[in-house]
VMD Tcl script that builds the backbone (N, CA, C; Angstrom):
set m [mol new atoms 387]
animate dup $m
set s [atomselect $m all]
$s set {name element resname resid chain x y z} {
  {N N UNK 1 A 105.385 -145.997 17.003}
  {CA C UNK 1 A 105.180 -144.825 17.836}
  {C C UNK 1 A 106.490 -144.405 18.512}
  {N N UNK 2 A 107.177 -145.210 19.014}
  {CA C UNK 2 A 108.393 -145.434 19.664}
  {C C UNK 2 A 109.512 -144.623 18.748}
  {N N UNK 3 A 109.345 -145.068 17.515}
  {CA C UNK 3 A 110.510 -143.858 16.308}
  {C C UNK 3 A 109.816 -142.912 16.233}
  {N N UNK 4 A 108.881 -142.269 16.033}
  {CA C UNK 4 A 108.469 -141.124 16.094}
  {C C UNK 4 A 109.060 -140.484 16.822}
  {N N UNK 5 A 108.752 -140.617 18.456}
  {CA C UNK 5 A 109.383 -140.039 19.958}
  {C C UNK 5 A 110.724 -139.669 19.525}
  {N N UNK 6 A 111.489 -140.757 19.394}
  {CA C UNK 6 A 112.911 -140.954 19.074}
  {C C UNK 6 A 113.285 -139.716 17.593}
  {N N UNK 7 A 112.472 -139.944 16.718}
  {CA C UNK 7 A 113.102 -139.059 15.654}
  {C C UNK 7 A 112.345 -137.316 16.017}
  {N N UNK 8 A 111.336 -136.871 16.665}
  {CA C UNK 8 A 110.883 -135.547 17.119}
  {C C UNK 8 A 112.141 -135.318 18.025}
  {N N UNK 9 A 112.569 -136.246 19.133}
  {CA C UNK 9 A 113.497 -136.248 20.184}
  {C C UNK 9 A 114.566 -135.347 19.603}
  {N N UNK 10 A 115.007 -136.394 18.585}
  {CA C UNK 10 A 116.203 -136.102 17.762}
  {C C UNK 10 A 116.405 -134.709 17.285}
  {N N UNK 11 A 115.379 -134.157 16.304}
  {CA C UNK 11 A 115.062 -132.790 15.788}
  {C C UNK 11 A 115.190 -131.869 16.945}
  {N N UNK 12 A 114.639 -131.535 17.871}
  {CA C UNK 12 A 114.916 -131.125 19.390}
  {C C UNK 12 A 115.612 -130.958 19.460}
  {N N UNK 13 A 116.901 -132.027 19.699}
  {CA C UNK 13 A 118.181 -131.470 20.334}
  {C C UNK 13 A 119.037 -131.125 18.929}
  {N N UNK 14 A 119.203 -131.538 17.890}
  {CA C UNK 14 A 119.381 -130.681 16.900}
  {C C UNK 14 A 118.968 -129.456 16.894}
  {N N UNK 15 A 118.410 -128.972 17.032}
  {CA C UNK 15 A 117.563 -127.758 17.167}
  {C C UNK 15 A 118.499 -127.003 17.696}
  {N N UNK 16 A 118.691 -127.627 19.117}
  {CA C UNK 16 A 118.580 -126.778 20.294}
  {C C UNK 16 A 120.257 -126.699 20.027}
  {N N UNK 17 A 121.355 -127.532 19.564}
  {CA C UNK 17 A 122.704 -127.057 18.975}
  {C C UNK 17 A 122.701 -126.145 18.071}
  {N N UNK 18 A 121.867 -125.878 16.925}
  {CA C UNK 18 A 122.031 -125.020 16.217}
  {C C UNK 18 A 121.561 -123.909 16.968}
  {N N UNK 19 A 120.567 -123.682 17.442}
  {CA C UNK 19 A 119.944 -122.741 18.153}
  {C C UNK 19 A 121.712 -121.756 18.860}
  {N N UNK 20 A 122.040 -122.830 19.600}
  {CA C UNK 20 A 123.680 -122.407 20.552}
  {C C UNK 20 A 124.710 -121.881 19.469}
  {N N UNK 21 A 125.054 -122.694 18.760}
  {CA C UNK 21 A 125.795 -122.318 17.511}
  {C C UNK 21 A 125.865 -120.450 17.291}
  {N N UNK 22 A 124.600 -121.103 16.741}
  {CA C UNK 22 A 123.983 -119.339 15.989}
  {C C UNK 22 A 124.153 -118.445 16.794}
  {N N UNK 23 A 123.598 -118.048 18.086}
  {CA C UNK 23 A 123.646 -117.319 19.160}
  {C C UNK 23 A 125.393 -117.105 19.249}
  {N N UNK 24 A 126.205 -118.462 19.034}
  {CA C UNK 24 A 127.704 -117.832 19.575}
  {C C UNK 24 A 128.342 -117.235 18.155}
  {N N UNK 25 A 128.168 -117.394 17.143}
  {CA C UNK 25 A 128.717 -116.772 16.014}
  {C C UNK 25 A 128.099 -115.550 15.464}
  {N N UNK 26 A 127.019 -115.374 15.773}
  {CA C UNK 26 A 125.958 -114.298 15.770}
  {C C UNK 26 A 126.337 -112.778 16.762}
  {N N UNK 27 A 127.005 -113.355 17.646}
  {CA C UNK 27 A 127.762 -112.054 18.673}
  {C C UNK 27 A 128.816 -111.458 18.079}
  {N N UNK 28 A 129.622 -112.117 17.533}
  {CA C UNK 28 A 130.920 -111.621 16.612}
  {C C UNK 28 A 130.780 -111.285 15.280}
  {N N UNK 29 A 129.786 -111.071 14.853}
  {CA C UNK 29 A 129.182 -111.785 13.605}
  {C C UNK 29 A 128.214 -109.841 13.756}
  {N N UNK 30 A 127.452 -109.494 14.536}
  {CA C UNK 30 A 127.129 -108.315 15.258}
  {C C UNK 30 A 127.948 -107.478 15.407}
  {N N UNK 31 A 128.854 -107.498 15.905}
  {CA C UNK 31 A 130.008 -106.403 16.585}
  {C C UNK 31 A 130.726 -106.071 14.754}
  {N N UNK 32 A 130.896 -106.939 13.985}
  {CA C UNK 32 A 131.492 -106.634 12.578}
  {C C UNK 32 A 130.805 -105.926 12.103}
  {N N UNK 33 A 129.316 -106.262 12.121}
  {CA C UNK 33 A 127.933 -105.688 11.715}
  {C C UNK 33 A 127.777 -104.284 11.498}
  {N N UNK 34 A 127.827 -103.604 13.313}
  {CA C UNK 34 A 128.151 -102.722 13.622}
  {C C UNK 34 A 129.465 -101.799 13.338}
  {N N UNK 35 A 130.306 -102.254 12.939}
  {CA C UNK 35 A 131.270 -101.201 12.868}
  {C C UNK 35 A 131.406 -100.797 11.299}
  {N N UNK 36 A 130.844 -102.092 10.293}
  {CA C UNK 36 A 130.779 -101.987 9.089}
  {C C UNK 36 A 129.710 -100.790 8.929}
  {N N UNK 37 A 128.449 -100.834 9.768}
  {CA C UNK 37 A 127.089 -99.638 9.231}
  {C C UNK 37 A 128.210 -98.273 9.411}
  {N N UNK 38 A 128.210 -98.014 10.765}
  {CA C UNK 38 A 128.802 -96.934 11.285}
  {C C UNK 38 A 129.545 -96.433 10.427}
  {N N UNK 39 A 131.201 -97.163 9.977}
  {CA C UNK 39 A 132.065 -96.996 8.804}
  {C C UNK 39 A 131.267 -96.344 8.103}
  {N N UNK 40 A 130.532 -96.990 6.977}
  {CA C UNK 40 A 129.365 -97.080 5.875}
  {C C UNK 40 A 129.043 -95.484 6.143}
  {N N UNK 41 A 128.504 -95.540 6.691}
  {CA C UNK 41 A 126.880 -94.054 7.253}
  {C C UNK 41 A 128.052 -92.813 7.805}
  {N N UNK 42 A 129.452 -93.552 8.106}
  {CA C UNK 42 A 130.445 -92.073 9.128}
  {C C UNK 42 A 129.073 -92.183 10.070}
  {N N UNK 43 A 128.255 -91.385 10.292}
  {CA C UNK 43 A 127.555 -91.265 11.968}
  {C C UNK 43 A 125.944 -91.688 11.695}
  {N N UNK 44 A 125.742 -92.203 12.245}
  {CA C UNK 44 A 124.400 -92.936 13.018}
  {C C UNK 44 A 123.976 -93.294 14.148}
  {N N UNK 45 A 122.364 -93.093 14.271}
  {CA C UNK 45 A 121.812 -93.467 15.455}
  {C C UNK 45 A 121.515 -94.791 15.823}
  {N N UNK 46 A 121.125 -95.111 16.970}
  {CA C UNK 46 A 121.095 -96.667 17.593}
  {C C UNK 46 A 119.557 -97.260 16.495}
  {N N UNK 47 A 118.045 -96.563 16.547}
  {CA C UNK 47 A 117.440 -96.886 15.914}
  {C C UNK 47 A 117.425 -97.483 14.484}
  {N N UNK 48 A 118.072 -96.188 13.727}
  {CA C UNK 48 A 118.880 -96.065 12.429}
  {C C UNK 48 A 119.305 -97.132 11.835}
  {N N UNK 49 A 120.892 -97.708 12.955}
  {CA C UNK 49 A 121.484 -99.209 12.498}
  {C C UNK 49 A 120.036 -100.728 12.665}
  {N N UNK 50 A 119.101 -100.451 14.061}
  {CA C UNK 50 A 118.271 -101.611 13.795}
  {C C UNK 50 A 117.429 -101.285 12.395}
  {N N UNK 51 A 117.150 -100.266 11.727}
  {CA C UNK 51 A 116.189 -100.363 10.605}
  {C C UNK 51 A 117.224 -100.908 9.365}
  {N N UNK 52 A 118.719 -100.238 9.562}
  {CA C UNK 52 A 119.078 -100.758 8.200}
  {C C UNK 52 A 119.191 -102.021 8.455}
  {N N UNK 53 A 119.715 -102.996 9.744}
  {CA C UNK 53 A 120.271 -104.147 10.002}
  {C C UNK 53 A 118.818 -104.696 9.349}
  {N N UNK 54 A 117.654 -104.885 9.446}
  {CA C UNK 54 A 116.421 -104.787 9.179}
  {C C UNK 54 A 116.212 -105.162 7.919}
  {N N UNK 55 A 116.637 -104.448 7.199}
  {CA C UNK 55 A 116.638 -104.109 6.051}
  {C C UNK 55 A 117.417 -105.355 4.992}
  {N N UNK 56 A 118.771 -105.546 5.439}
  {CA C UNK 56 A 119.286 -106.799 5.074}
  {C C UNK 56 A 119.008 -108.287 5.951}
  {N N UNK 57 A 118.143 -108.649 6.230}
  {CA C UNK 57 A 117.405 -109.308 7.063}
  {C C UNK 57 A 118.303 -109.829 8.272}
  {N N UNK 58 A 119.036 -108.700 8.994}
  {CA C UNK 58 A 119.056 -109.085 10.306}
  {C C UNK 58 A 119.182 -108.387 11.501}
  {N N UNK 59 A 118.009 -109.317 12.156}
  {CA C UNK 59 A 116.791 -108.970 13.046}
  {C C UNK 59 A 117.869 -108.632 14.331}
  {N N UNK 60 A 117.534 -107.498 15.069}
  {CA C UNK 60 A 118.099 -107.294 15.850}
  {C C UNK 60 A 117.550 -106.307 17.197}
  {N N UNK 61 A 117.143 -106.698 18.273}
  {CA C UNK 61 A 116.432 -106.122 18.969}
  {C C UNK 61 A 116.971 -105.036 19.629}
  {N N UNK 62 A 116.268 -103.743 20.422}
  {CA C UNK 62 A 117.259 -103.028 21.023}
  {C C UNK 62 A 118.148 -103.292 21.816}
  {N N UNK 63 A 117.460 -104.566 23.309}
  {CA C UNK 63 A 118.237 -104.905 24.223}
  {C C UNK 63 A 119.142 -105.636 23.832}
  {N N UNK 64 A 119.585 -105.972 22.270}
  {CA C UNK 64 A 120.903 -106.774 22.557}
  {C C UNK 64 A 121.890 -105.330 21.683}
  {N N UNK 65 A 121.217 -104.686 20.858}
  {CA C UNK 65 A 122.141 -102.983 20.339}
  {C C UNK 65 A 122.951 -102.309 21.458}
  {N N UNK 66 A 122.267 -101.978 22.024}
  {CA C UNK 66 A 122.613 -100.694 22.801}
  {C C UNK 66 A 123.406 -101.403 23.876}
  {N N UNK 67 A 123.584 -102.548 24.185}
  {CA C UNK 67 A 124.996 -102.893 25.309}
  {C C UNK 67 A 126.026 -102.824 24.790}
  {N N UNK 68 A 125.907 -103.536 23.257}
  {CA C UNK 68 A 126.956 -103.682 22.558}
  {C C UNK 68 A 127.540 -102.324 22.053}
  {N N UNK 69 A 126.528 -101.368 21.715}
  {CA C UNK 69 A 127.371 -99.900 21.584}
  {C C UNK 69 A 128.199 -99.607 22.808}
  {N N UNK 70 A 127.418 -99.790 23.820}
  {CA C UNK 70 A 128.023 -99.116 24.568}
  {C C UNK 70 A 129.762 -99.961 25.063}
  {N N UNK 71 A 129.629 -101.202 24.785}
  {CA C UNK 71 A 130.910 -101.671 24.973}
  {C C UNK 71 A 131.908 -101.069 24.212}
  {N N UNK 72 A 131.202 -101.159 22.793}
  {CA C UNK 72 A 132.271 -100.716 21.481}
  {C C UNK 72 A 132.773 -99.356 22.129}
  {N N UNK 73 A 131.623 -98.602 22.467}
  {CA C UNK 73 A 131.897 -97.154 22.965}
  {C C UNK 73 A 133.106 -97.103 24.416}
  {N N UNK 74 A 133.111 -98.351 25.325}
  {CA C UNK 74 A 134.035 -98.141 26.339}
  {C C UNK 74 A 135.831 -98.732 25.708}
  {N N UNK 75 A 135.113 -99.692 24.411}
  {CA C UNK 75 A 136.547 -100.089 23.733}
  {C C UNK 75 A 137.257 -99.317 22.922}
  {N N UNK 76 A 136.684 -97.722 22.873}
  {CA C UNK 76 A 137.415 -96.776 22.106}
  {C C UNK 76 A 136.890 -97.389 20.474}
  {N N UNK 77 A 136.303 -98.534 20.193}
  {CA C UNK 77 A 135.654 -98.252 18.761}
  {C C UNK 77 A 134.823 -97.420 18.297}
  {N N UNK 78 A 134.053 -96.634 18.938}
  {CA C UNK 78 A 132.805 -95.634 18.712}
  {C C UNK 78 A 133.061 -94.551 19.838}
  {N N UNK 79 A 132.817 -93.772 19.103}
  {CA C UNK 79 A 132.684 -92.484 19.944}
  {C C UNK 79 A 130.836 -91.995 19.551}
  {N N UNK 80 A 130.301 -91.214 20.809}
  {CA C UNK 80 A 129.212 -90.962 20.437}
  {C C UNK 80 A 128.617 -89.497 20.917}
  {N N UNK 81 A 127.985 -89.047 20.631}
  {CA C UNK 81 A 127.524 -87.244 21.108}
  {C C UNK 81 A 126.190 -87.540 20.238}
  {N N UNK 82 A 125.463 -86.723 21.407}
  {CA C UNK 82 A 124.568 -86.495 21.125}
  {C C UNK 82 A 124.152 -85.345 20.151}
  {N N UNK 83 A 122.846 -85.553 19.654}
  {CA C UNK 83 A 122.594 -84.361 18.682}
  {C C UNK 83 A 121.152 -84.192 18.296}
  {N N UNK 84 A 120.673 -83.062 17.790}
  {CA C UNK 84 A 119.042 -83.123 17.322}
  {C C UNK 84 A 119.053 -82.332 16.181}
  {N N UNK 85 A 120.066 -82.562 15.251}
  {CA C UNK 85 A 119.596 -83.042 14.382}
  {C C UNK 85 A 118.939 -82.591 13.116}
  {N N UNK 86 A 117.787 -82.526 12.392}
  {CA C UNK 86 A 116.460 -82.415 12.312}
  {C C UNK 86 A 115.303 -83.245 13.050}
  {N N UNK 87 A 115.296 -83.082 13.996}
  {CA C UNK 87 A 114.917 -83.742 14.877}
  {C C UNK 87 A 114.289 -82.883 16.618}
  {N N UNK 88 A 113.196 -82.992 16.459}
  {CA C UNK 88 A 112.784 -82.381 18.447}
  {C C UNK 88 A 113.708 -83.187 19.528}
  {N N UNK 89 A 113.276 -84.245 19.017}
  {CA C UNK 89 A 114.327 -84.875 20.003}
  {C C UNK 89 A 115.307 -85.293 19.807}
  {N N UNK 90 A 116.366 -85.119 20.575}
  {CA C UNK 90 A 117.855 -85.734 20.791}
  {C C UNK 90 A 118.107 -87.141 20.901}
  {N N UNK 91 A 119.195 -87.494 19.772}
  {CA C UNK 91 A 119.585 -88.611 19.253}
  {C C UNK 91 A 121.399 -88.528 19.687}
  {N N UNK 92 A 121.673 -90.148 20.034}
  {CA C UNK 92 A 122.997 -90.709 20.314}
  {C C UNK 92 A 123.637 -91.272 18.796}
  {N N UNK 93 A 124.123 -90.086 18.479}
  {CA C UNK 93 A 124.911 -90.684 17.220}
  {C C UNK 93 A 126.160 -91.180 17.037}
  {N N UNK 94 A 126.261 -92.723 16.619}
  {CA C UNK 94 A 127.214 -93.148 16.729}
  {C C UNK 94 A 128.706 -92.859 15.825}
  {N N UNK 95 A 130.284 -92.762 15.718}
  {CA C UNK 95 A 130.945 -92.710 14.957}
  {C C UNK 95 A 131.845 -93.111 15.001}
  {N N UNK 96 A 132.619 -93.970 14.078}
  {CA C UNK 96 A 133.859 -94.852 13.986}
  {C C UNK 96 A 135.442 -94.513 14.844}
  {N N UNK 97 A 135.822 -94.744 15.325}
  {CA C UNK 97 A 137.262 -93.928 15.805}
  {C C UNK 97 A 138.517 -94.530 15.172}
  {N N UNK 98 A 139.755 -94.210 15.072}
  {CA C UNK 98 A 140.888 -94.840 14.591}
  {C C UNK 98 A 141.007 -96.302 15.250}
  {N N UNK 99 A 140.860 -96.378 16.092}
  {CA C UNK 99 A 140.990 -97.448 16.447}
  {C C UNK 99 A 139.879 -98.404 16.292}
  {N N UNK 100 A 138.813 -97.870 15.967}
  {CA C UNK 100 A 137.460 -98.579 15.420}
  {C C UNK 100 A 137.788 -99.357 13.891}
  {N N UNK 101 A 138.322 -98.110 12.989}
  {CA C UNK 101 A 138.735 -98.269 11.392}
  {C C UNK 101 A 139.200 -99.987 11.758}
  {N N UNK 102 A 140.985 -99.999 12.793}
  {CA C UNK 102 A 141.668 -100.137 11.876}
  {C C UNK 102 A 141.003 -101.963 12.475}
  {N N UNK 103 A 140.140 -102.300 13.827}
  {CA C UNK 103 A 139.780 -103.647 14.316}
  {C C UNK 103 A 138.573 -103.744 13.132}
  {N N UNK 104 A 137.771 -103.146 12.600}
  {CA C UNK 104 A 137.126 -103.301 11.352}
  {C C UNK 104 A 137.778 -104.145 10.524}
  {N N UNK 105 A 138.894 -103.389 10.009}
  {CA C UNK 105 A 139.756 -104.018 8.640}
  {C C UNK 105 A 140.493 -105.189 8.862}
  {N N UNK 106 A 141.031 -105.262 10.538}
  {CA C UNK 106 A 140.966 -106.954 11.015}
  {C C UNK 106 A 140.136 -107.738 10.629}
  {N N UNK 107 A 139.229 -107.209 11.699}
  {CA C UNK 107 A 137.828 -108.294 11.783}
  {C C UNK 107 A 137.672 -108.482 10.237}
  {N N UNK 108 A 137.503 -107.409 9.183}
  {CA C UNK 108 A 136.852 -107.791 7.934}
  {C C UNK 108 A 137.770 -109.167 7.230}
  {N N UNK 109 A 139.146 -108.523 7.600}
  {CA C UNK 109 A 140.211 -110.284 6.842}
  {C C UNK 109 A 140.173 -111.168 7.228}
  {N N UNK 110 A 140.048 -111.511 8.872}
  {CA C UNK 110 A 139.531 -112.324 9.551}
  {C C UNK 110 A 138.109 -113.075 8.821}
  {N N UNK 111 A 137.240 -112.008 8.602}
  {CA C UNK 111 A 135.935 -113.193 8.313}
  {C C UNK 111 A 136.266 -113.582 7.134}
  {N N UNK 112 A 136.482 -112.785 6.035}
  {CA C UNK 112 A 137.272 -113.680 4.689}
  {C C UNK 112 A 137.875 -114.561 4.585}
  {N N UNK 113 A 139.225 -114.618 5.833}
  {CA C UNK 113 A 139.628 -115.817 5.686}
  {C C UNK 113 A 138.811 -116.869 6.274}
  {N N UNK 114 A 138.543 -117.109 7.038}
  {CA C UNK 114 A 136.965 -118.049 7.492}
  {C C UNK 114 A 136.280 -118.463 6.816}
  {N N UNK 115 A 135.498 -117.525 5.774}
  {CA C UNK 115 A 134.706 -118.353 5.079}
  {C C UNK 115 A 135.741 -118.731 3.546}
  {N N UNK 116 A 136.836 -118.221 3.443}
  {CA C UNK 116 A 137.762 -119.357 2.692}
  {C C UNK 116 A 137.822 -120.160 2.847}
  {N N UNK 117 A 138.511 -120.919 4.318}
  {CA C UNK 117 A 139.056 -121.500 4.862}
  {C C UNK 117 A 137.530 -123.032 4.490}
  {N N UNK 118 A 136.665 -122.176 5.010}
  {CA C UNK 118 A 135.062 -123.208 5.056}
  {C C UNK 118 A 135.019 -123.508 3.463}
  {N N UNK 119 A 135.254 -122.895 2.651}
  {CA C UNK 119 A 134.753 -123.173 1.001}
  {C C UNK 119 A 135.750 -124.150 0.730}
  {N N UNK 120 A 137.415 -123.553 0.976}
  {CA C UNK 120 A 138.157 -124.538 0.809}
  {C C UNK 120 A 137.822 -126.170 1.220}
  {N N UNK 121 A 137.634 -126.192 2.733}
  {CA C UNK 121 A 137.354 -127.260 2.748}
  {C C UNK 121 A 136.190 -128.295 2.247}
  {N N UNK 122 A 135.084 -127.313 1.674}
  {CA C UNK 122 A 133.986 -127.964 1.850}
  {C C UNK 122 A 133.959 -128.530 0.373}
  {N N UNK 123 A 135.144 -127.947 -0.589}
  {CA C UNK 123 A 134.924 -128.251 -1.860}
  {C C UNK 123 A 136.591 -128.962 -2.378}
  {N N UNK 124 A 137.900 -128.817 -1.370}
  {CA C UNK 124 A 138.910 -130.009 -1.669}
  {C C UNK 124 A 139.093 -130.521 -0.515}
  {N N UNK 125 A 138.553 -130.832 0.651}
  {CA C UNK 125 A 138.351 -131.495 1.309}
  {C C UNK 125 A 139.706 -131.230 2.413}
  {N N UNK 126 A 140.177 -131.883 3.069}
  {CA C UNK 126 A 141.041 -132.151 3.908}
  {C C UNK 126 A 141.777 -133.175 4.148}
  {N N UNK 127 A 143.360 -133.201 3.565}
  {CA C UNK 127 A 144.038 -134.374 3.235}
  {C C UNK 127 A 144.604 -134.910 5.067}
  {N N UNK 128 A 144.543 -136.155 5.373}
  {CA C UNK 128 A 145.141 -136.619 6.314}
  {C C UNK 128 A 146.643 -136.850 6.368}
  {N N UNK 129 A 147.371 -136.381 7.396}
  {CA C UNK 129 A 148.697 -136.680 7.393}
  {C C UNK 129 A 149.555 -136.092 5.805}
}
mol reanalyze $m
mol bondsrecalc $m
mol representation Tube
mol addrep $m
């Protein structure tokens, strides 16, 4: 009974690291997300990006979207105006700025090299000294 406790225990806090993990690579991991749709689409709405994010299975609620636009939007990555569209109601459409492009095409070499860097190691390993 005693390993049981001990091995559920175990799974738990495993859990609960990956759980942290995900959440911190998942923020940066978002913000790429975002500037890649936008790029992609030239202009889109906040709804819009959660259906396509959606779409490639990742789940993304409004309250964590719309802060993050609006940061991108105070970091000069997005510019946004409103519009309607075909539409009764008025929509915040988002759009890439020069300075959006060119932290995109960072960020995009950046994650390439990363998950190089991870394949490399995971398949010739890492020589000591």
């Amino acid at each position: 009974m005693f390993a049981l406790y001990i091995g559920i225990l175990y799974i738990v806090v495993v859990d609960i690291v990956v759980q942290k993990w995900q959440t911190q690579i998942r923020k940066g991991y978002l913000e790429l997300c975002v500037l890649t749709l936008v790029s992609v689409h030239e202009k889109v709405y906040g709804f819009e990006m959660i259906e396509l994010m959606n779409q490639v299975g990742l789940h993304v609620k409004e309250g964590t979207l719309y802060p993050l636009l609006n940061r991108l939007k105070v970091d000069d990555l997005l510019q946004a105006r409103w519009e309607t569209e075909n539409s009764k109601h008025p929509r915040k459409f988002y759009s890439i700025t020069k300075k959006g492009r060119l932290c995109l095409e960072q960020m995009e070499s950046e994650f390439g090299l990363m998950a190089k860097r991870l394949k490399k190691m995971s398949t010739q390993g890492v020589n000591n000294g």
